[in-house]
mmCIF file of the N, C-alpha and C atoms, coordinates in Angstrom:
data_MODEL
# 
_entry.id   MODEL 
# 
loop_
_atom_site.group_PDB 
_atom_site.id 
_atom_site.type_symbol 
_atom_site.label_atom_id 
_atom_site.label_alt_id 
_atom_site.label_comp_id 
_atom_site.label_asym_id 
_atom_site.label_entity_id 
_atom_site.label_seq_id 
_atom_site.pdbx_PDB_ins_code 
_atom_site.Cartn_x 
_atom_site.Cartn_y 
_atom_site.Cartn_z 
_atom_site.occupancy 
_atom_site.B_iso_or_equiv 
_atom_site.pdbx_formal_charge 
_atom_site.auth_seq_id 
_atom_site.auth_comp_id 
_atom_site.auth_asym_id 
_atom_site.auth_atom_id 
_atom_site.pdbx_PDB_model_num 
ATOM 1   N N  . UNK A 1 1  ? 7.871   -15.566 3.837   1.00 0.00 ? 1  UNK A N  1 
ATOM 2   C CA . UNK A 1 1  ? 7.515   -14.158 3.677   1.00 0.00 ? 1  UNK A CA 1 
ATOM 3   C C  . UNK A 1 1  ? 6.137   -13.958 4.327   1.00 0.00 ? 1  UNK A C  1 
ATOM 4   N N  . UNK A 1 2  ? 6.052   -12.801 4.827   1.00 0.00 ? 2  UNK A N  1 
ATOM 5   C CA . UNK A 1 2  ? 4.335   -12.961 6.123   1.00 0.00 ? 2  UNK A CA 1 
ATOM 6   C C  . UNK A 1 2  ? 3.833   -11.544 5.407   1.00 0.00 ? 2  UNK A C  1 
ATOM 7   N N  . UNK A 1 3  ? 2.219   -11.482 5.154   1.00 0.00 ? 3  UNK A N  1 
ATOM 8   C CA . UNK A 1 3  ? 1.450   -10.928 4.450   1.00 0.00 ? 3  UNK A CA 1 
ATOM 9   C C  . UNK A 1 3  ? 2.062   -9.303  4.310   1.00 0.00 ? 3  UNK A C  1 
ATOM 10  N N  . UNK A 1 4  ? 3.046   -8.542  5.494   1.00 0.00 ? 4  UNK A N  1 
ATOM 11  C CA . UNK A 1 4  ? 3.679   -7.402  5.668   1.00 0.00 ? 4  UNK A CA 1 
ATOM 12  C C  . UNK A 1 4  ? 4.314   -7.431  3.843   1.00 0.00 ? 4  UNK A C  1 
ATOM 13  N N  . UNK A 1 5  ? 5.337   -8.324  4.193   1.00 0.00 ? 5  UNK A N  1 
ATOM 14  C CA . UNK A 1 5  ? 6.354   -8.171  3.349   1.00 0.00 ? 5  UNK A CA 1 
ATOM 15  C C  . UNK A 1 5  ? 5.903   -8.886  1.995   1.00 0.00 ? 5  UNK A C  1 
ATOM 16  N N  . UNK A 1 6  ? 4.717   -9.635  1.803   1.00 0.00 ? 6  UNK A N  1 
ATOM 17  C CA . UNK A 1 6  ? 4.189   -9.942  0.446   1.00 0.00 ? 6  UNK A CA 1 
ATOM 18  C C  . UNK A 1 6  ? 3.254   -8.512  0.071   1.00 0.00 ? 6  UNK A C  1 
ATOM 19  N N  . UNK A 1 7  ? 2.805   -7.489  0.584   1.00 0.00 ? 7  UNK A N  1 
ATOM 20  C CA . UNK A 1 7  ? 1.920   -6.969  -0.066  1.00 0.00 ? 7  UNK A CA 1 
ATOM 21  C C  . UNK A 1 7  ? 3.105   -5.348  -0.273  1.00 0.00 ? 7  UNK A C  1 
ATOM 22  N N  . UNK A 1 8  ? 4.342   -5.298  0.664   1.00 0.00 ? 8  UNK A N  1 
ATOM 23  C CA . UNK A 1 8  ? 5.125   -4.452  0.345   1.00 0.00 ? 8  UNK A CA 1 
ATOM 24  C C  . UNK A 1 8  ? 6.264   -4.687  -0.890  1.00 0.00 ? 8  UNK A C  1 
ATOM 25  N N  . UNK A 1 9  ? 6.065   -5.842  -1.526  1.00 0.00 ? 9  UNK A N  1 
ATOM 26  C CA . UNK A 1 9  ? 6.914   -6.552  -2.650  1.00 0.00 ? 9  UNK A CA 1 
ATOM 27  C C  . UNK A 1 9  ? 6.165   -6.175  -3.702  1.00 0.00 ? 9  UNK A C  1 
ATOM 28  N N  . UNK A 1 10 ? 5.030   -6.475  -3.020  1.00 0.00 ? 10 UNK A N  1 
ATOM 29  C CA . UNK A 1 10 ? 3.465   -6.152  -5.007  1.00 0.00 ? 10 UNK A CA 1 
ATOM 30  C C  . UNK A 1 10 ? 3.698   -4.308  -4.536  1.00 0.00 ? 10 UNK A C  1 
ATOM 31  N N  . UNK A 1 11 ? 4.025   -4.080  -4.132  1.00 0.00 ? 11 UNK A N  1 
ATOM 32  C CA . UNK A 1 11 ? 3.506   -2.478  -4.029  1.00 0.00 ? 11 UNK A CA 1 
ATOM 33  C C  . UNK A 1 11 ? 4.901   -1.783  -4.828  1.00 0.00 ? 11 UNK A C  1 
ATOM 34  N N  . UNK A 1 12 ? 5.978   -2.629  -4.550  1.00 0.00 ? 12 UNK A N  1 
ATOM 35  C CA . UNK A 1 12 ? 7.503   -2.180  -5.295  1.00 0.00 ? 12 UNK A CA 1 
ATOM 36  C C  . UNK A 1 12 ? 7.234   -2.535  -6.621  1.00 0.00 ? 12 UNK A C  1 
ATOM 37  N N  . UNK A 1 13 ? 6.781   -3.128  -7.115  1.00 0.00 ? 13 UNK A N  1 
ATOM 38  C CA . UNK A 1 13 ? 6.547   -3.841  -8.103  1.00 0.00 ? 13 UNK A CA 1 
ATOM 39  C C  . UNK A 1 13 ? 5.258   -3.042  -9.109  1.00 0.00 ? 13 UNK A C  1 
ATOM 40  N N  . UNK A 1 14 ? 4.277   -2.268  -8.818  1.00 0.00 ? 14 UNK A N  1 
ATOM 41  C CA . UNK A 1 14 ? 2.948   -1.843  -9.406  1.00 0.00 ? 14 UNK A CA 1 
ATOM 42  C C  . UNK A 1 14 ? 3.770   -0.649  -9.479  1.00 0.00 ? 14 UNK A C  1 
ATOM 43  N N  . UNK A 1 15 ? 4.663   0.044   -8.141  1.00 0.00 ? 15 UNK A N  1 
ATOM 44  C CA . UNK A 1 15 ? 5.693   1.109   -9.169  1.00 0.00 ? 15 UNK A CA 1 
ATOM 45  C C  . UNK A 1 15 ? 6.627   0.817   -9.755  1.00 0.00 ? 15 UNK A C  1 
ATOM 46  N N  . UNK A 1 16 ? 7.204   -0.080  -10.140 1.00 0.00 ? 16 UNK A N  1 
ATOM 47  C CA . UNK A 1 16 ? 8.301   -0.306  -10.673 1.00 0.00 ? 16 UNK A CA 1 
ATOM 48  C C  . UNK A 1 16 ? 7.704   -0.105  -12.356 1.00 0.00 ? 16 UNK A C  1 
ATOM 49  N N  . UNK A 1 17 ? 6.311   -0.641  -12.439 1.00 0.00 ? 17 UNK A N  1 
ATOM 50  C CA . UNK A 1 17 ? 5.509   -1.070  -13.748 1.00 0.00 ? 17 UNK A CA 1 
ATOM 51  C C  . UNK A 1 17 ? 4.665   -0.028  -13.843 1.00 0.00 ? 17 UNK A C  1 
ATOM 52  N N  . UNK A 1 18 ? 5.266   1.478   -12.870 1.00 0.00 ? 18 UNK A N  1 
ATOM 53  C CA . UNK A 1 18 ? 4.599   3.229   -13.712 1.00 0.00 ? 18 UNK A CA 1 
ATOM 54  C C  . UNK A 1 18 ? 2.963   2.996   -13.434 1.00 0.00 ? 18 UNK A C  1 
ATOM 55  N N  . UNK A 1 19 ? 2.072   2.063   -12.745 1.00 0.00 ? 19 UNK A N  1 
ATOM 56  C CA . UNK A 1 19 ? 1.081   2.181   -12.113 1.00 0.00 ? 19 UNK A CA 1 
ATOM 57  C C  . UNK A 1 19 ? 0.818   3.627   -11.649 1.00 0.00 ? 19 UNK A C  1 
ATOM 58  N N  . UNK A 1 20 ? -0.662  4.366   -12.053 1.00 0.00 ? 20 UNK A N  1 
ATOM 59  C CA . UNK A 1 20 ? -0.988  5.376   -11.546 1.00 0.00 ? 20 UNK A CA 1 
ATOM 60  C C  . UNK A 1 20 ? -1.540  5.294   -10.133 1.00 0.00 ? 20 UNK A C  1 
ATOM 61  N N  . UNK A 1 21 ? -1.321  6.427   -9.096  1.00 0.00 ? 21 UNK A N  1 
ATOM 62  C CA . UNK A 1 21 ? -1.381  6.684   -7.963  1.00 0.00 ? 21 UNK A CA 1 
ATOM 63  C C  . UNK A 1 21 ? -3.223  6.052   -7.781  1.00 0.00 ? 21 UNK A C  1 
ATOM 64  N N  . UNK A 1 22 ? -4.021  5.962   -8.900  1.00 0.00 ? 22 UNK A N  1 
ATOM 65  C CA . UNK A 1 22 ? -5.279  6.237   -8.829  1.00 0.00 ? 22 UNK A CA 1 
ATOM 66  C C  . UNK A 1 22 ? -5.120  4.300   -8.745  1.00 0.00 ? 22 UNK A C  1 
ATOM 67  N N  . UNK A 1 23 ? -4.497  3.941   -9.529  1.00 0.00 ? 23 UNK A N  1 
ATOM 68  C CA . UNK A 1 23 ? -4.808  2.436   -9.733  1.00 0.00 ? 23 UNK A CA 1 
ATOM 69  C C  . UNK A 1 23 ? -4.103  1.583   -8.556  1.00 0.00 ? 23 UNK A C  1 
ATOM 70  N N  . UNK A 1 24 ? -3.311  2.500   -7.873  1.00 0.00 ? 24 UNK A N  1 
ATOM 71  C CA . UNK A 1 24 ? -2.413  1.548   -6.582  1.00 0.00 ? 24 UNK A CA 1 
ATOM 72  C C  . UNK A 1 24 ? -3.381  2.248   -5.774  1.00 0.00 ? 24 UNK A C  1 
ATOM 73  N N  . UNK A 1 25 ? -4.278  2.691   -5.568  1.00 0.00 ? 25 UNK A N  1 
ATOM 74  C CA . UNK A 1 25 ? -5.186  2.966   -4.680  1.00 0.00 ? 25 UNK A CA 1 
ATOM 75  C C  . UNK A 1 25 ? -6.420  2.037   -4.693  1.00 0.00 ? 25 UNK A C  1 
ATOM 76  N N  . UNK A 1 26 ? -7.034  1.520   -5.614  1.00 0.00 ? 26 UNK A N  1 
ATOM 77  C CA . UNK A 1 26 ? -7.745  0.574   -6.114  1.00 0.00 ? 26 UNK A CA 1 
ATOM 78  C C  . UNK A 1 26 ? -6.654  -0.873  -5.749  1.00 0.00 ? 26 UNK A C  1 
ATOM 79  N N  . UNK A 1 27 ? -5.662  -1.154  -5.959  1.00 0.00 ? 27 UNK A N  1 
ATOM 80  C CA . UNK A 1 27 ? -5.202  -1.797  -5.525  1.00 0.00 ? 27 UNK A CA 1 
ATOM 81  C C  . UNK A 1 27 ? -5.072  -1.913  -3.953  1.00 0.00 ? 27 UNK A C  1 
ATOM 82  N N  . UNK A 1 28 ? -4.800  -1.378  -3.307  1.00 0.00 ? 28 UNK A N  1 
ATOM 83  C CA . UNK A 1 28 ? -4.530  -0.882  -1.972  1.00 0.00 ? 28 UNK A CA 1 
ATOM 84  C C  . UNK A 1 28 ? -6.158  -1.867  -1.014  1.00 0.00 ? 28 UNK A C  1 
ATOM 85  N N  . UNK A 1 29 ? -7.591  -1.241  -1.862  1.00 0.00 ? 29 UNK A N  1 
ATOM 86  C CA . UNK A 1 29 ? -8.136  -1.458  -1.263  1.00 0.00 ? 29 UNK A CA 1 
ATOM 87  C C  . UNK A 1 29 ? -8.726  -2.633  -1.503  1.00 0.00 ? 29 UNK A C  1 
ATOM 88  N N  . UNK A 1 30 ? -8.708  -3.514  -2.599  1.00 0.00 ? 30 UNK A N  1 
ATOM 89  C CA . UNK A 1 30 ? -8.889  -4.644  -2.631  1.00 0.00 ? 30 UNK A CA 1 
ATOM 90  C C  . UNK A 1 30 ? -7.450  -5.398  -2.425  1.00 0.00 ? 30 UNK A C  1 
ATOM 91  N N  . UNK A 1 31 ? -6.378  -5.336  -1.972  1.00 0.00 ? 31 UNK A N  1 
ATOM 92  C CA . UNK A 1 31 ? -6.179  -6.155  -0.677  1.00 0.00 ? 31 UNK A CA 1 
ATOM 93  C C  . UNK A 1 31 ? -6.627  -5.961  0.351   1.00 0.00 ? 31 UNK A C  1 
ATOM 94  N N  . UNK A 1 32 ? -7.118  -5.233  1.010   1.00 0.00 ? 32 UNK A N  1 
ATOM 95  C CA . UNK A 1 32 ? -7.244  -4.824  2.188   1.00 0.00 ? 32 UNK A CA 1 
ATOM 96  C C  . UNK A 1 32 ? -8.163  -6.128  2.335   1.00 0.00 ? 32 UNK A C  1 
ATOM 97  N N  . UNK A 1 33 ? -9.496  -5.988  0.892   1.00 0.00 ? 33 UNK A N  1 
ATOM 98  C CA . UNK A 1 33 ? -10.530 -6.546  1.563   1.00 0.00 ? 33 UNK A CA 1 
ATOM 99  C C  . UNK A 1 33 ? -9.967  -7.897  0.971   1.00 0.00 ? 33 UNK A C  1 
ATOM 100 N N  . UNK A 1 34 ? -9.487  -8.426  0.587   1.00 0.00 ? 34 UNK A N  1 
ATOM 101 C CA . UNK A 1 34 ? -8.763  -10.007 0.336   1.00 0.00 ? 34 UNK A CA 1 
ATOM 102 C C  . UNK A 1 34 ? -8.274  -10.425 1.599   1.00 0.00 ? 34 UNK A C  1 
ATOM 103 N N  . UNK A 1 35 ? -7.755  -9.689  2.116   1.00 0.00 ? 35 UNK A N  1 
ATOM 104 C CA . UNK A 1 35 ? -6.798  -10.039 3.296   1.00 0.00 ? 35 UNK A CA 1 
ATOM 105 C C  . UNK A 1 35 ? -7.416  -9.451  4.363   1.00 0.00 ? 35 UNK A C  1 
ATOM 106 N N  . UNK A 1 36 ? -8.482  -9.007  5.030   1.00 0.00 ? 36 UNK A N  1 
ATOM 107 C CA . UNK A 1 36 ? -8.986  -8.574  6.080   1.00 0.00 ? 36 UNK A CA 1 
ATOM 108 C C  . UNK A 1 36 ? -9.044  -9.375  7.338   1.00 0.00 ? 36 UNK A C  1 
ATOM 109 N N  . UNK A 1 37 ? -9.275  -10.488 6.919   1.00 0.00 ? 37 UNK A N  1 
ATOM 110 C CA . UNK A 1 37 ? -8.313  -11.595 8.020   1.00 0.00 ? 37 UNK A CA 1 
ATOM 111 C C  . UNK A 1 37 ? -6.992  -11.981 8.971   1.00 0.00 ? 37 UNK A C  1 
ATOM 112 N N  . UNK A 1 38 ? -6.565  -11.416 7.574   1.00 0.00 ? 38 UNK A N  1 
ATOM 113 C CA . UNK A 1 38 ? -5.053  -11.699 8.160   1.00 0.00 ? 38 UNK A CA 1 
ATOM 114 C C  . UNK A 1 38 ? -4.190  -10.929 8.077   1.00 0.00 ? 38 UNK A C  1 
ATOM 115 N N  . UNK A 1 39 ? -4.972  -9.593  8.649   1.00 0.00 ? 39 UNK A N  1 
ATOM 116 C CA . UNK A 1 39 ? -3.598  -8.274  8.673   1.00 0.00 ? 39 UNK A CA 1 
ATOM 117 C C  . UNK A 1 39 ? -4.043  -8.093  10.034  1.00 0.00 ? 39 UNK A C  1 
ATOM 118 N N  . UNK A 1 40 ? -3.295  -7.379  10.526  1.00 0.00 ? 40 UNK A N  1 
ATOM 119 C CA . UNK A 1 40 ? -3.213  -6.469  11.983  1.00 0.00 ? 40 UNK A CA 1 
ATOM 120 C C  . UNK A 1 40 ? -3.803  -5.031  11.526  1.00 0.00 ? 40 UNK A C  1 
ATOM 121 N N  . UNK A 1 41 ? -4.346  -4.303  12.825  1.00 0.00 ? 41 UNK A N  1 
ATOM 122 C CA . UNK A 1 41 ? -5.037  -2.894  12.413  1.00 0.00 ? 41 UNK A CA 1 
ATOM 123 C C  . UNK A 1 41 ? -4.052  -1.765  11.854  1.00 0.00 ? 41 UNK A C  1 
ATOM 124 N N  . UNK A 1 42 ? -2.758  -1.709  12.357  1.00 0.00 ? 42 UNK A N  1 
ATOM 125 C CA . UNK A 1 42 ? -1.805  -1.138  11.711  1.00 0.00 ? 42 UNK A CA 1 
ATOM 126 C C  . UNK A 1 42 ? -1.855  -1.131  10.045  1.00 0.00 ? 42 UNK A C  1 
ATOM 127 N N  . UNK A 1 43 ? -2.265  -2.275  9.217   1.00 0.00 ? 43 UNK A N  1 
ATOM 128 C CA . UNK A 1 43 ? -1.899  -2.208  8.144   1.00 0.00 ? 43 UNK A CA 1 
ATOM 129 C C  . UNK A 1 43 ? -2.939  -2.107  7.590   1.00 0.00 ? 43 UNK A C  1 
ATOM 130 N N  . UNK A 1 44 ? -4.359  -2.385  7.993   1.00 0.00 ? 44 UNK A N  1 
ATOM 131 C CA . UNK A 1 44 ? -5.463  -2.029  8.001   1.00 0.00 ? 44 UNK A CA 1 
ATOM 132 C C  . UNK A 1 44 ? -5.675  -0.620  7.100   1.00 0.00 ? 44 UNK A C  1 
ATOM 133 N N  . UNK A 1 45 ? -5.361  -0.163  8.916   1.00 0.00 ? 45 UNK A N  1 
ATOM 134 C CA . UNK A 1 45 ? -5.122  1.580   7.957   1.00 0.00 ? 45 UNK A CA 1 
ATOM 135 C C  . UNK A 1 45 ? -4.625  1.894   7.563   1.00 0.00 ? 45 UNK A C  1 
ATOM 136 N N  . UNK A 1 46 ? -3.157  1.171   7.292   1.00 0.00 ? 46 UNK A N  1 
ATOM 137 C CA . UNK A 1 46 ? -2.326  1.505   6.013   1.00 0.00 ? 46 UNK A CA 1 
ATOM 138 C C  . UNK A 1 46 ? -3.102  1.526   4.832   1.00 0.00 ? 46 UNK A C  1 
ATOM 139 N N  . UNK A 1 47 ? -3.756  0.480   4.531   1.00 0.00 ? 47 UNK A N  1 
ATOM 140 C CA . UNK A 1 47 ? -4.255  0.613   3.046   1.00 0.00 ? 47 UNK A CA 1 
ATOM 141 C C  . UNK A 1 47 ? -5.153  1.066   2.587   1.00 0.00 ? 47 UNK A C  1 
ATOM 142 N N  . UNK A 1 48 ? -6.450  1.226   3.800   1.00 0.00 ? 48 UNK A N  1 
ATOM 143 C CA . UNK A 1 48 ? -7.450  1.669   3.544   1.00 0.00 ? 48 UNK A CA 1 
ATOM 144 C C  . UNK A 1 48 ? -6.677  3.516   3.654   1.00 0.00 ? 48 UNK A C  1 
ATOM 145 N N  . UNK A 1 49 ? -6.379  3.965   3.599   1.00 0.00 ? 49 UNK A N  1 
ATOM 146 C CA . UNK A 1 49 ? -5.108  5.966   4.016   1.00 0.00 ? 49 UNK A CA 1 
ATOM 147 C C  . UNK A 1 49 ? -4.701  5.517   2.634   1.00 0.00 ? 49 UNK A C  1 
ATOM 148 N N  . UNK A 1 50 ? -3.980  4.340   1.832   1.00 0.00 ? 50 UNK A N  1 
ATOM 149 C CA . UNK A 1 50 ? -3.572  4.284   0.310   1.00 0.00 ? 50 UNK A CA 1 
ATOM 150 C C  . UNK A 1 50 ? -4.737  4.258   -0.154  1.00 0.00 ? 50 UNK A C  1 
ATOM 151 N N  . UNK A 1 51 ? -5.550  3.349   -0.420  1.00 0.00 ? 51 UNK A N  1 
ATOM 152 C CA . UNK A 1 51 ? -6.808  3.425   -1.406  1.00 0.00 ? 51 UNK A CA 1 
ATOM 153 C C  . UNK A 1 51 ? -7.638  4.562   -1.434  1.00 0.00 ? 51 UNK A C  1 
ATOM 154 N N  . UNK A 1 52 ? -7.192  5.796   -0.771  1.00 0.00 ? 52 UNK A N  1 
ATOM 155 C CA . UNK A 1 52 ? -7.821  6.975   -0.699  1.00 0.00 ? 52 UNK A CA 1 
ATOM 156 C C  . UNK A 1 52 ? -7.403  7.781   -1.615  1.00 0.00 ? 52 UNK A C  1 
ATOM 157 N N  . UNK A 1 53 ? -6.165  7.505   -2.457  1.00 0.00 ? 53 UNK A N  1 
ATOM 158 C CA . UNK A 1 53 ? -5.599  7.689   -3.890  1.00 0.00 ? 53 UNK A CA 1 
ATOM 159 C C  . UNK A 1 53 ? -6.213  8.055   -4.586  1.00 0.00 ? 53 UNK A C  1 
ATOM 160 N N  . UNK A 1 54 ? -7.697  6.418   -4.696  1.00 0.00 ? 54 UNK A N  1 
ATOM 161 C CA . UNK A 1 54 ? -7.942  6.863   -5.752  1.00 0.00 ? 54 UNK A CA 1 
ATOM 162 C C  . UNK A 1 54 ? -9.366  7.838   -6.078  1.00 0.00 ? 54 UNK A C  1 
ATOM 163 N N  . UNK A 1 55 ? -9.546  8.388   -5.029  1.00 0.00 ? 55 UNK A N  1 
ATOM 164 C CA . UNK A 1 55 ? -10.786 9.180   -4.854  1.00 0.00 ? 55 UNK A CA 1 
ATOM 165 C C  . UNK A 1 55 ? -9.816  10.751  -5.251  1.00 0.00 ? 55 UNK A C  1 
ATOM 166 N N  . UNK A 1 56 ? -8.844  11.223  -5.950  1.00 0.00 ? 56 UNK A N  1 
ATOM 167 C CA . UNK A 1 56 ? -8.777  12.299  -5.926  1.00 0.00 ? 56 UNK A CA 1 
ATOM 168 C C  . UNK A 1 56 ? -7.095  12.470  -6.286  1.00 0.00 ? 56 UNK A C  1 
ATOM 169 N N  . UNK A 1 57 ? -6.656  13.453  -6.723  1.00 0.00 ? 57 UNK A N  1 
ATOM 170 C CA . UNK A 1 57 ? -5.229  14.021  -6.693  1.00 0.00 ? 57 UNK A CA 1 
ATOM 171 C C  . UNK A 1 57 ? -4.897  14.474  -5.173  1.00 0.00 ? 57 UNK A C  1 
ATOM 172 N N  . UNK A 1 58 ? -6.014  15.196  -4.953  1.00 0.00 ? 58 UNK A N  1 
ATOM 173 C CA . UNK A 1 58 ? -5.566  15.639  -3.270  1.00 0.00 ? 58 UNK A CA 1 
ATOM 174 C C  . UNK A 1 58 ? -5.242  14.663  -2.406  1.00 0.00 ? 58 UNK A C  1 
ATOM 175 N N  . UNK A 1 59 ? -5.351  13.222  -2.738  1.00 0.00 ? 59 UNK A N  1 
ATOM 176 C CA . UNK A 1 59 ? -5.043  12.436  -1.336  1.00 0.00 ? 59 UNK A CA 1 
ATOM 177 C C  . UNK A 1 59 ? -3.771  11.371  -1.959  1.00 0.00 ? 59 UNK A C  1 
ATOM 178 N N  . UNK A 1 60 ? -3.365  12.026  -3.455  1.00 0.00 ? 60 UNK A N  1 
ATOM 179 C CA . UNK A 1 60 ? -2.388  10.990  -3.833  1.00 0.00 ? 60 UNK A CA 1 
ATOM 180 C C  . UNK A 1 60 ? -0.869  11.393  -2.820  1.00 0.00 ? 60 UNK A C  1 
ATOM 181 N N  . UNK A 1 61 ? -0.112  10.164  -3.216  1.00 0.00 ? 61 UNK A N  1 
ATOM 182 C CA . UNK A 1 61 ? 1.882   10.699  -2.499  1.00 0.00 ? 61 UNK A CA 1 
ATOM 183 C C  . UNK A 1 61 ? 2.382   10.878  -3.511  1.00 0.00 ? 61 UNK A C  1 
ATOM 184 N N  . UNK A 1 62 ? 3.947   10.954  -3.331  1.00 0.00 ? 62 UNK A N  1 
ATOM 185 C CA . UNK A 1 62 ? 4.699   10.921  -4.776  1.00 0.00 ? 62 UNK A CA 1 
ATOM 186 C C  . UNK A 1 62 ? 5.177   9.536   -4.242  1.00 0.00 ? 62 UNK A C  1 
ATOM 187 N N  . UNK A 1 63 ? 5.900   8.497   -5.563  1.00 0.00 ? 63 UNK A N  1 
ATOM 188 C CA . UNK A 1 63 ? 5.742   7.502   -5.819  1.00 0.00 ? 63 UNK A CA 1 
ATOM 189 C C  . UNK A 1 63 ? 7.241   7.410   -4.957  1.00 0.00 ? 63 UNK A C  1 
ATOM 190 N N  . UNK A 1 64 ? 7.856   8.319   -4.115  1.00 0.00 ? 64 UNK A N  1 
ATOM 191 C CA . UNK A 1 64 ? 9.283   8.315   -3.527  1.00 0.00 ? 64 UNK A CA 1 
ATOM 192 C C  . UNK A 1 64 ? 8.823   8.007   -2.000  1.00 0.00 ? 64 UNK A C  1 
ATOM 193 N N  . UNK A 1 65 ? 7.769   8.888   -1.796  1.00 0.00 ? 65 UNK A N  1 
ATOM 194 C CA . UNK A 1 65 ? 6.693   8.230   -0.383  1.00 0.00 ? 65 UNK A CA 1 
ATOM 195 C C  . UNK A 1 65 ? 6.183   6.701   -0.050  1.00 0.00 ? 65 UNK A C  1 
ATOM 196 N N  . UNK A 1 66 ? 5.252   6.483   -1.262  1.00 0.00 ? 66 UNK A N  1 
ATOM 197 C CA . UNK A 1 66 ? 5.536   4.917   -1.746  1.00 0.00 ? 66 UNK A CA 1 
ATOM 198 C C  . UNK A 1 66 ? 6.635   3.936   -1.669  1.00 0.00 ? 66 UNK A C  1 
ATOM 199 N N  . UNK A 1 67 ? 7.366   4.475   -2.597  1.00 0.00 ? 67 UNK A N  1 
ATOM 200 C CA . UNK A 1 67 ? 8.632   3.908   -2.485  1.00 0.00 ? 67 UNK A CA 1 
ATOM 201 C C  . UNK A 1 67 ? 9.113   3.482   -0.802  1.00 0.00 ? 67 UNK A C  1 
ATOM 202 N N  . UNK A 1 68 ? 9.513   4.376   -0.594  1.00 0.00 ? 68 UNK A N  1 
ATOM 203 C CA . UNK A 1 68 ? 9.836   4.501   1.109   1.00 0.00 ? 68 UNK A CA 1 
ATOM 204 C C  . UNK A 1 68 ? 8.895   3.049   1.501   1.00 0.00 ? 68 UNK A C  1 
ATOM 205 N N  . UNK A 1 69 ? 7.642   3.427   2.158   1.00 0.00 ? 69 UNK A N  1 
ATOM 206 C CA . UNK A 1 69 ? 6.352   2.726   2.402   1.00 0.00 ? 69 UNK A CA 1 
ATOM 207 C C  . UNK A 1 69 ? 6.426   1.333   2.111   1.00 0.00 ? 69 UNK A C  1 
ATOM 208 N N  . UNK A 1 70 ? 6.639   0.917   0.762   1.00 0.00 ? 70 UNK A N  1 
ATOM 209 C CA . UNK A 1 70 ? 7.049   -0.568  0.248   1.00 0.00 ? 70 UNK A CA 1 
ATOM 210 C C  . UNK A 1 70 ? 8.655   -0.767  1.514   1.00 0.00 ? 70 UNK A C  1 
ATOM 211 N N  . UNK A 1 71 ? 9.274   0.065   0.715   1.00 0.00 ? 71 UNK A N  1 
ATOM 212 C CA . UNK A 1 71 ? 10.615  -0.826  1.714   1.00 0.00 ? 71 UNK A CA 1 
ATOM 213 C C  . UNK A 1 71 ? 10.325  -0.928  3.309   1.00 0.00 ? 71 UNK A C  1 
ATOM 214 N N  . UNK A 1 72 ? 9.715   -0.144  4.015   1.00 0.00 ? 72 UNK A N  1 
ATOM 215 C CA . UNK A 1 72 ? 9.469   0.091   5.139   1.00 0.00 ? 72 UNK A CA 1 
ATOM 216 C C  . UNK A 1 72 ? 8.691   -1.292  5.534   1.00 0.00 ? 72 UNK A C  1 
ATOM 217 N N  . UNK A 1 73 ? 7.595   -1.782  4.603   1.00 0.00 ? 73 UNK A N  1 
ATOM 218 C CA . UNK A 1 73 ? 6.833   -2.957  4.920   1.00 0.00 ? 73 UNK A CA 1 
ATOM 219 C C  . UNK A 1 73 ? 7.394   -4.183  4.572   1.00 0.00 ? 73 UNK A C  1 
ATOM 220 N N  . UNK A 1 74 ? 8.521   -4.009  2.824   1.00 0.00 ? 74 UNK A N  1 
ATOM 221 C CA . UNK A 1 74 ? 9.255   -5.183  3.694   1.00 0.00 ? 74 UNK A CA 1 
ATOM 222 C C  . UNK A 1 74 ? 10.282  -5.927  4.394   1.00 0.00 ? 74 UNK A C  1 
ATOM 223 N N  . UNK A 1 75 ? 10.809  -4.754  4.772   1.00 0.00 ? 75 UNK A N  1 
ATOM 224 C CA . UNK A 1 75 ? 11.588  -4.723  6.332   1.00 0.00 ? 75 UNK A CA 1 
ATOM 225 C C  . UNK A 1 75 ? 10.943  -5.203  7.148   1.00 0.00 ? 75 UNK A C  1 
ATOM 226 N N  . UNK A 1 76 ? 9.188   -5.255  7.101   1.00 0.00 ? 76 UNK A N  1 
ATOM 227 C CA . UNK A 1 76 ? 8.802   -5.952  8.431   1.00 0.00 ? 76 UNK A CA 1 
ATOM 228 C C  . UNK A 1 76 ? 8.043   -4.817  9.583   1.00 0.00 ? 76 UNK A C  1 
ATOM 229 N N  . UNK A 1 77 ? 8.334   -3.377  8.927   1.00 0.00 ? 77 UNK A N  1 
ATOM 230 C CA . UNK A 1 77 ? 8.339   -2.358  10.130  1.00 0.00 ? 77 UNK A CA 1 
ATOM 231 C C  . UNK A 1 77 ? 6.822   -2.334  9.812   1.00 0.00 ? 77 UNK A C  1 
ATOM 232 N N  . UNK A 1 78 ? 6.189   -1.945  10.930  1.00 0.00 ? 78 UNK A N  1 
ATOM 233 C CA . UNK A 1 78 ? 4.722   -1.067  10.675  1.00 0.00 ? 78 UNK A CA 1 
ATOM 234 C C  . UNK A 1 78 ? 5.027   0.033   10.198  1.00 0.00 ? 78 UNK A C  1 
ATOM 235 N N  . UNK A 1 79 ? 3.521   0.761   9.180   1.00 0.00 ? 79 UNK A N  1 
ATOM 236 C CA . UNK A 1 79 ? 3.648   1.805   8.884   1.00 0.00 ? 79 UNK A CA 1 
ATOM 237 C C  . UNK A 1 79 ? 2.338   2.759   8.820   1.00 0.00 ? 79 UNK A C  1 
ATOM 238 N N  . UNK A 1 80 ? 2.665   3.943   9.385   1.00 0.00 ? 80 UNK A N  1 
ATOM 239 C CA . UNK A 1 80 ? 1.160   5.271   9.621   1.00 0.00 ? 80 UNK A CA 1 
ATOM 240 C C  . UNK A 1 80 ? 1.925   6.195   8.892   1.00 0.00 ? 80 UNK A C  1 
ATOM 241 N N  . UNK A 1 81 ? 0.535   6.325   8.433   1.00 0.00 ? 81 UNK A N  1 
ATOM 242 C CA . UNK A 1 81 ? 0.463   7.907   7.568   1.00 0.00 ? 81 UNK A CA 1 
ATOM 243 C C  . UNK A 1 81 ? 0.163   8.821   8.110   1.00 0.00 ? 81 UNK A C  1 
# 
């Protein structure tokens, strides 16, 4: 499994377990910085565009956007917001 599809498995998973939009945003951005090594810029700004969650309601998704987003990453696909 390659860092795409391990961090789109924890992301199915923090909704599966009703995680607020505010706390998968906090999540979002400490992987980013765990893994800043070993992502590509694509996913980069994937997470750092999620961890913007948790600064506000205005920058949250609905958890069906998410949803999507997880499967999309671990399929393997890149993903922009």
């Amino acid at each position: 499994m390659n860092i795409k599809q391990k961090i789109g498995t924890e992301l199915k998973q923090l909704l599966t377990n009703k995680k607020t939009t505010e706390q998968i945003g906090g999540w979002c951005y400490w992987i980013y910085m765990k893994h800043i090594q070993d992502i590509d810029t694509t996913l980069k700004d994937l997470l750092l565009d999620l961890s913007t969650m948790e600064d506000g309601p205005e920058f949250e998704l609905s958890y069906e956007k998410l949803n999507d987003i997880a499967d999309r990453l671990i399929a393997g696909e890149d993903v922009k917001l």
